[in-house]
N, C-alpha and C positions, 0 to 999 in steps of 0.2 A: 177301201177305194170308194169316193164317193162322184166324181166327176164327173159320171154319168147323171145321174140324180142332180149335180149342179149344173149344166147343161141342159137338161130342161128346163131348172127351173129357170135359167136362165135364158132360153126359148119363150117361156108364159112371158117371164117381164120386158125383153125387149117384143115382143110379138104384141104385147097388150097397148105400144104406144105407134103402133105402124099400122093405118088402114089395109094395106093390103093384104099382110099378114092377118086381120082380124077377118077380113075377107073370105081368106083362105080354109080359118073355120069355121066359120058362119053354117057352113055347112054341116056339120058335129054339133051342133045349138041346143043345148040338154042332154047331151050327150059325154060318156066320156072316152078320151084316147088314152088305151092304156100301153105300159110297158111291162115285161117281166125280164127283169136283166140280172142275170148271175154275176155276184160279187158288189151288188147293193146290199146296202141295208137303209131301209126294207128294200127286197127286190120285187116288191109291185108299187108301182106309183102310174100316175098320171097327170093330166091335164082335160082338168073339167070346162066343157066349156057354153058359155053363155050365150044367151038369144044373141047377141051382139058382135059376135063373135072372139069376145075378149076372153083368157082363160084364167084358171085357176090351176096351181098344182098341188096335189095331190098325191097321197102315197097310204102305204098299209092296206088297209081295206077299200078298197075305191069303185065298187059294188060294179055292174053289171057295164060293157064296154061295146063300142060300136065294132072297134078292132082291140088286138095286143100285141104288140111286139114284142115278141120271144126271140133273145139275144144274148149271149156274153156282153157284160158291160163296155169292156173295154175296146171292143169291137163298134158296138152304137158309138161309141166315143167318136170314132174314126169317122162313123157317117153322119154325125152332126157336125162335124168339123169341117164336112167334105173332102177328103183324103180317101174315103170308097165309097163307091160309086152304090145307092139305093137299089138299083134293079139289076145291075150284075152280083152283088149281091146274096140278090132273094133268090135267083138264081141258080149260086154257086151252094143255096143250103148255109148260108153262114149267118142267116138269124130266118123267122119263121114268123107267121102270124094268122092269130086266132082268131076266127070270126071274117066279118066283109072284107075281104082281099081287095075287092073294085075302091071302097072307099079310105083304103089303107094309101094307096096311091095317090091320092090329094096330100099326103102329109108330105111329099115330096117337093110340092111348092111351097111350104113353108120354109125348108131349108136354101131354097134358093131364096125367098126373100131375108131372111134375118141370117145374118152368115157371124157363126159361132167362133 
């Protein structure tokens, strides 16, 4: 299964051609947002992202992270797709994340502007 991992990366590519979306992580600027999703391979990747807010993705080793999203693949699947809901969710324990929980929350408007 890889369609989690294409899904971001297809996130970075359409997010890199949309202001608002670059907007959105402007905020992350040297920073990286990671993911740890069971049933990748690799199951760490990210998306690095630049003073500009534009990103890069990322996987394997992707050194030190603002946040990580800890998930079952197939599950993240569903909430890049929007089909479940981000904050009932984190809520419900059906995916987890490491590190700034406050700036884990901004990634929320990314999927409302680039709809996967």
């Amino acid at each position: 299964m890889a369609e989690a991992k294409d899904l971001i990366k297809k996130l970075v590519e359409e997010g890199n051609k949309v202001d608002a979306a670059k907007a959105a992580l402007k905020g992350f600027a040297g920073k990286v947002v990671g993911f740890e999703l069971e049933g990748e391979d690799p199951k760490t990747m990210g998306i690095k992202v630049a003073d500009d807010g534009s990103g890069t993705f990322v996987e394997g080793d992707i050194g030190a992270t603002v946040f990580t999203i800890v998930a079952d693949g197939d599950y993240w699947v569903k909430v890049m797709k929007g089909e479940e809901d981000v904050m009932k969710g984190f809520m419900s324990k059906k995916y987890s994340i490491k590190g700034n929980m406050m700036q884990a929350t901004k990634l929320q408007s990314l999927f409302k502007i680039i709809k996967l």
